[in-house]
C-alpha positions as CSV (number, residue, x, y, z in Angstrom):
1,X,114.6,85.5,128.8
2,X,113.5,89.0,128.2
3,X,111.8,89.9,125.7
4,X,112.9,93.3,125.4
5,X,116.2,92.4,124.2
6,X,115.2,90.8,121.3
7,X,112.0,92.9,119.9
8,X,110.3,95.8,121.5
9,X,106.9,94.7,122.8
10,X,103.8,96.3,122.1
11,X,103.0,96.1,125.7
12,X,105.6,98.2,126.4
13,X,105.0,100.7,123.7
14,X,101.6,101.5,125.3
15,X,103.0,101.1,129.1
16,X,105.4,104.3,127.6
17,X,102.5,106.0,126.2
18,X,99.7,105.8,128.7
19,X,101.9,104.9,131.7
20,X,100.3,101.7,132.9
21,X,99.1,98.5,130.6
22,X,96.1,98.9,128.6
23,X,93.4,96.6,126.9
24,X,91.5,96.6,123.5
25,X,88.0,96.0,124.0
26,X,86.9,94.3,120.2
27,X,83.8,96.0,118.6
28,X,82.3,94.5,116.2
29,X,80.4,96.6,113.4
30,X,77.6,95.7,110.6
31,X,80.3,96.1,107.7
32,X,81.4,94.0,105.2
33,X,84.5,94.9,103.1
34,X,84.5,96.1,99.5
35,X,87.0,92.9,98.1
36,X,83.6,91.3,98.7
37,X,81.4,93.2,96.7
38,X,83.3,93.6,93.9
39,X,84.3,89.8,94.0
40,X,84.7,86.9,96.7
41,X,86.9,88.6,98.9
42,X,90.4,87.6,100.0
43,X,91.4,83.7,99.6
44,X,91.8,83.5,103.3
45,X,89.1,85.1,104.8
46,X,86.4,83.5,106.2
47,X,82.2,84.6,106.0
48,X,82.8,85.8,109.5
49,X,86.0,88.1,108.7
50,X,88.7,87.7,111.9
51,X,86.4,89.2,114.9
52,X,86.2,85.5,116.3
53,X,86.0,86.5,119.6
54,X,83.7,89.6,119.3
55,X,80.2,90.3,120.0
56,X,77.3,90.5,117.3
57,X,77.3,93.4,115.5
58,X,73.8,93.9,116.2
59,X,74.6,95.2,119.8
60,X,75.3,98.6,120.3
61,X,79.0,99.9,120.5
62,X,78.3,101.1,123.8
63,X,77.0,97.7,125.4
64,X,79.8,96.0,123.7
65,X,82.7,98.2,124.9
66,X,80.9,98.4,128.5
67,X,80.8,94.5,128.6
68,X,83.8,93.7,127.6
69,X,85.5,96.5,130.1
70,X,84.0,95.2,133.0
71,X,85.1,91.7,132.2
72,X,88.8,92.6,131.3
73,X,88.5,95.3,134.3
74,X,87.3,92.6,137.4
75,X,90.2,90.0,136.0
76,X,92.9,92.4,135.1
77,X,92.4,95.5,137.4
78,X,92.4,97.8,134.3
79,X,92.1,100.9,133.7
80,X,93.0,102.0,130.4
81,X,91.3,100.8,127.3
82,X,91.4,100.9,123.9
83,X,88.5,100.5,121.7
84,X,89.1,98.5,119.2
85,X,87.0,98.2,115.5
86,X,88.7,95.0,114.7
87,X,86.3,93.1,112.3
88,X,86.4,93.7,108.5
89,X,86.8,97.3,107.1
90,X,85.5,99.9,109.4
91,X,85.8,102.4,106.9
92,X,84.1,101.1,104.4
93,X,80.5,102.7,105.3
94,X,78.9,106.6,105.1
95,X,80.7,108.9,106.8
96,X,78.1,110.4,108.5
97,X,77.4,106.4,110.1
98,X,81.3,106.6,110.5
99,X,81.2,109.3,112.7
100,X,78.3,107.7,115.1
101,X,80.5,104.9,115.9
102,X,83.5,106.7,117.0
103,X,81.8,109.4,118.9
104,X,79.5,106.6,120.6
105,X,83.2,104.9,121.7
106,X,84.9,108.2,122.6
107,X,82.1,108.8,125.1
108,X,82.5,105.8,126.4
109,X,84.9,105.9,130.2
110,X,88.2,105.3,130.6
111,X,88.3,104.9,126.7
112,X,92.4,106.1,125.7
113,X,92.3,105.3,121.9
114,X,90.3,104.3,119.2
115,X,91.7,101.6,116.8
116,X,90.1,101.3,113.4
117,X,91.1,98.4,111.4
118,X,90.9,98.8,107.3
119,X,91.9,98.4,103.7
120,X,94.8,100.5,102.4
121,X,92.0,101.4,99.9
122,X,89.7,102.7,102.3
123,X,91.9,105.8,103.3
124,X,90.1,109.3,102.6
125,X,90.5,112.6,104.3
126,X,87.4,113.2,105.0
127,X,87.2,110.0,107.5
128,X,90.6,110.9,109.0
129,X,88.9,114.7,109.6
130,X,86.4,112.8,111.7
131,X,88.8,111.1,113.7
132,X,90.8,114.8,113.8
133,X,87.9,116.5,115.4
134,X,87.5,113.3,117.9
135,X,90.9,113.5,119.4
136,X,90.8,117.1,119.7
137,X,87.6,117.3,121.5
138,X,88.6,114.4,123.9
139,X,91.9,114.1,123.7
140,X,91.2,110.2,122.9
141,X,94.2,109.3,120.6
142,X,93.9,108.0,117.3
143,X,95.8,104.6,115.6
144,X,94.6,103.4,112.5
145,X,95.3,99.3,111.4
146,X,96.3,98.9,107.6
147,X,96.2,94.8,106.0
148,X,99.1,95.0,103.6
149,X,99.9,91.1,104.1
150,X,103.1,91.4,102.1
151,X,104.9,93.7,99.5
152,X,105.1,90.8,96.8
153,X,102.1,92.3,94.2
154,X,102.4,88.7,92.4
155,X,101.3,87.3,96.0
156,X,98.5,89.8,96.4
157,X,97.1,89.1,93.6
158,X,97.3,85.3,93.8
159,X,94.9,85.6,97.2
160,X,92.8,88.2,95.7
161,X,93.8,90.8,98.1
162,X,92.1,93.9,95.5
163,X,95.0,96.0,96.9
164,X,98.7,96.0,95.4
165,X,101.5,97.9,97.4
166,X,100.9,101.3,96.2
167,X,97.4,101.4,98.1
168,X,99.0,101.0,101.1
169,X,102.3,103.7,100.8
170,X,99.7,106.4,99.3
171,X,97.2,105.5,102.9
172,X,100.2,105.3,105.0
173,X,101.7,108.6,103.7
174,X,98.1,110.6,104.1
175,X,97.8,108.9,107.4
176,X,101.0,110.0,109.0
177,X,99.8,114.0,108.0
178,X,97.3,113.6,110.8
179,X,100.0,112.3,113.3
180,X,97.9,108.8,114.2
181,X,99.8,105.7,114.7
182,X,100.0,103.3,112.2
183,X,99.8,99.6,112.6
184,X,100.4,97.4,109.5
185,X,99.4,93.1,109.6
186,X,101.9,91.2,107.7
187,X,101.5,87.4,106.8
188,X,105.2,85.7,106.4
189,X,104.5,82.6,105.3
190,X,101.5,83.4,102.6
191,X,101.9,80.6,99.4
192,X,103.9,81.6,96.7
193,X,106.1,84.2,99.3
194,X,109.6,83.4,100.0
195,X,112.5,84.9,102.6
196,X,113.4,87.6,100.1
197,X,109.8,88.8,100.8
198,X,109.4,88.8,104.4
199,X,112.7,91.0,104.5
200,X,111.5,93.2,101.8
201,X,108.7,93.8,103.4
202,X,110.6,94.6,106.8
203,X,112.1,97.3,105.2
204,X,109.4,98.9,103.2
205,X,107.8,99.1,106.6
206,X,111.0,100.5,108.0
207,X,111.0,103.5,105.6
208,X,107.9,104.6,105.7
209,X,106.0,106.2,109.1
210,X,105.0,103.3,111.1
211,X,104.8,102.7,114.3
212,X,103.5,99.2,115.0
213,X,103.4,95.9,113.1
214,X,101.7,92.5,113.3
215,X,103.3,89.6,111.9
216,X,100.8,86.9,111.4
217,X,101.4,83.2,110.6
218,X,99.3,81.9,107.9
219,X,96.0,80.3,109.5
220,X,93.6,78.5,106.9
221,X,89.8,79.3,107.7
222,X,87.5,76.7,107.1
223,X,85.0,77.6,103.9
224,X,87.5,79.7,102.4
225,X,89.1,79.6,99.0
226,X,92.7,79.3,100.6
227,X,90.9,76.1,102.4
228,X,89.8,74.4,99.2
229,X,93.0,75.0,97.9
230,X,94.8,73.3,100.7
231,X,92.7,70.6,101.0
232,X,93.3,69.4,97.4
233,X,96.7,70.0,97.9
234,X,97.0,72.8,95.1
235,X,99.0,75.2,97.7
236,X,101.8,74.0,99.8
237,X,102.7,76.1,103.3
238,X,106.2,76.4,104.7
239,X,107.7,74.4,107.9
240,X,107.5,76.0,111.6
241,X,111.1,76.1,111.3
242,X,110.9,78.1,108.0
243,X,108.7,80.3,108.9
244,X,110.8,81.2,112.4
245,X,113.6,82.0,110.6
246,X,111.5,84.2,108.4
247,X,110.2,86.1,111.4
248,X,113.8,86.2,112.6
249,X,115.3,87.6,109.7
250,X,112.0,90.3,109.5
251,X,112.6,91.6,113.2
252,X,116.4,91.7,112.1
253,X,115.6,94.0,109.2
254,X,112.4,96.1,110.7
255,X,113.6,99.1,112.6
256,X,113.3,98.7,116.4
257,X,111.4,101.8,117.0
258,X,108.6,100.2,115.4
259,X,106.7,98.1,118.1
260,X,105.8,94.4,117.7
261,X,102.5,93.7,118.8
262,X,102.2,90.4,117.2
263,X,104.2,87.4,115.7
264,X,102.1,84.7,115.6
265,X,98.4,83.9,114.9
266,X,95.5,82.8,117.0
267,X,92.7,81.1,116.1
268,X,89.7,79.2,118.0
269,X,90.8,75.2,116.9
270,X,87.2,74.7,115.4
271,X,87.2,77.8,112.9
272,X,90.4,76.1,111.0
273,X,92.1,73.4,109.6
274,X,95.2,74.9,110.3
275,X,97.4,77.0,112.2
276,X,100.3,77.5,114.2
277,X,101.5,73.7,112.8
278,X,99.5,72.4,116.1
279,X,101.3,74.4,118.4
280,X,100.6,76.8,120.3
281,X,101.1,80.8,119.9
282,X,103.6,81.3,123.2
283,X,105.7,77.5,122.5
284,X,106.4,79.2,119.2
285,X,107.1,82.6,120.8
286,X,109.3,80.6,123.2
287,X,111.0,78.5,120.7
288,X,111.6,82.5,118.5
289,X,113.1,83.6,121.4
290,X,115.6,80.6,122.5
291,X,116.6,81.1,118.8
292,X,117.4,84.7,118.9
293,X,119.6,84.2,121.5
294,X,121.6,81.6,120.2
295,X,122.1,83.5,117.3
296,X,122.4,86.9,118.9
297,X,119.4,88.1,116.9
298,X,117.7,91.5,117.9
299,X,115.1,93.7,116.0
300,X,117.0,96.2,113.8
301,X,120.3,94.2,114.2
302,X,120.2,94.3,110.0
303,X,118.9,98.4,109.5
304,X,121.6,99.2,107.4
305,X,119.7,99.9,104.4
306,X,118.6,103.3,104.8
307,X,120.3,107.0,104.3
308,X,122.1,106.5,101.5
309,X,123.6,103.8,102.2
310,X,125.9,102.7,99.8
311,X,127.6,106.1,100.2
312,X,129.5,104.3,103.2
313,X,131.5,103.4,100.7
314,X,132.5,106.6,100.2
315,X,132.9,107.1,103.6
316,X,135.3,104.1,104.5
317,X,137.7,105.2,101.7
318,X,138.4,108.6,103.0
């Protein structure tokens, strides 16, 4: 079945852009993230943030990017590679530090983009100048990763997000000024969410400049708030099945310009107590797929929301 007739790939987003596949290379920084200094962080994140398969921060950006190239180089016959600051907020530090670690990776070779994963909060136009100067020096492009989660404020304040919606449109909007992609990570199946808010958010992403999107499924960290709270059976999670047809009806509703880079969680078995309902990430990808063509299902197959439209109304009557 192909793929591309259902949702477009991120793979083939970047294929279009750079003209052959490319690889992130993970760096992993000596950050932390404000949530957790002005409280205990998100409910589901765990000490070690999401950079489970990074190196320590103590190693030098350099030596990590040069390691992990030449890995994903001998077994993939790379090229092209993305450097990737994927662990916590990376910025949420000095700017003059800031600026270290992205020159250090734009010097490294064969290095296309820099991707800097954040809080919507953590958005100032003095760190996107930085990144301005970079890619006009090197030509090194420039995509920027935003945690939203969901639109529902109720839910982001239920996992102690320290963010509500408005953080993110007011980042996204002074973001897209400076022409960087945008990649937003959504969680469909958080506690307390429902359908309503997986297609909501869908379109919120749909009218606002963004580029890419990653739907996560709902992992539970071990030693995490969220953990405790599913353990002793205060939180309930949705089905498989609920949550597919949640993804389903979000790719109906999210524009198809946008690209999909992911729909479903990965986590190393020992760092949780749950995910993917004990399946794994491409069965679920499979099973997602067999259903959107039984249904005829397609990302955007639902954008009929935008540009006015209830003035169609209008239009059918004359």
């Amino acid at each position: 079945m192909d793929i591309d007739e259902r949702y477009y790939p991120y793979s083939k987003y970047l294929k279009k852009r750079y003209g052959e596949k490319v690889y992130k290379l993970p760096v992993n920084l000596p950050v932390t993230c404000p949530n957790r200094i002005s409280g205990a962080g998100c409910s589901f994140c765990a000490e070690t943030g999401t950079g489970f398969e990074a190196m320590d921060s103590a190693v030098s950006v350099t030596e990590q990017l040069m390691s992990t190239r030449k890995y994903i180089e001998k077994r993939y016959h790379a090229h092209k590679f993305i450097a990737y600051f994927q662990n916590y907020t990376n910025t949420f530090m000095p700017l003059d530090i800031f600026q270290k670690y992205m020159l250090e990776a734009s010097k490294v070779p064969d290095i296309v983009e820099i991707a800097i994963s954040t809080r919507p909060d953590c958005i100032r136009e003095d760190y996107l100048d930085v990144l301005n100067r970079i890619r006009e020096t090197t030509g090194i492009q420039i995509t920027i990763e935003l945690g939203l989660q969901t639109v529902n404020y109720h839910t982001l304040k239920r996992i102690s997000r320290g963010h509500t919606l408005a953080e993110y449109i007011d980042a996204v909007l002074r973001i897209s000024r400076y022409g960087y992609d945008i990649c937003t990570h959504v969680i469909l199946n958080l506690p307390g969410d429902e359908m309503d808010d997986s297609i909501e958010t869908a379109k919120i992403l749909s009218a606002l400049p963004v580029q890419i999107v990653k739907a996560h499924s709902l992992y539970i960290a071990k030693d995490t708030r969220l953990c405790d709270d599913y353990e002793n059976g205060t939180i309930s999670l949705c089905e498989k099945e609920e949550y597919l047809n949640r993804l389903i009806a979000f790719l109906e509703h999210l524009n198809p310009d946008i690209a999909v880079e992911r729909l479903f969680s990965r986590i190393p078995e020992k760092d949780a107590v749950f995910c993917n309902w004990n399946t794994s990430w491409w069965k679920l990808r499979d099973e997602l797929l067999l259903r959107m063509e039984e249904q005829n299902s397609f990302q955007g197959k639902k954008l009929n929301y935008l540009d006015g439209a209830a003035l169609r109304l209008l239009d059918n009557k004359e």
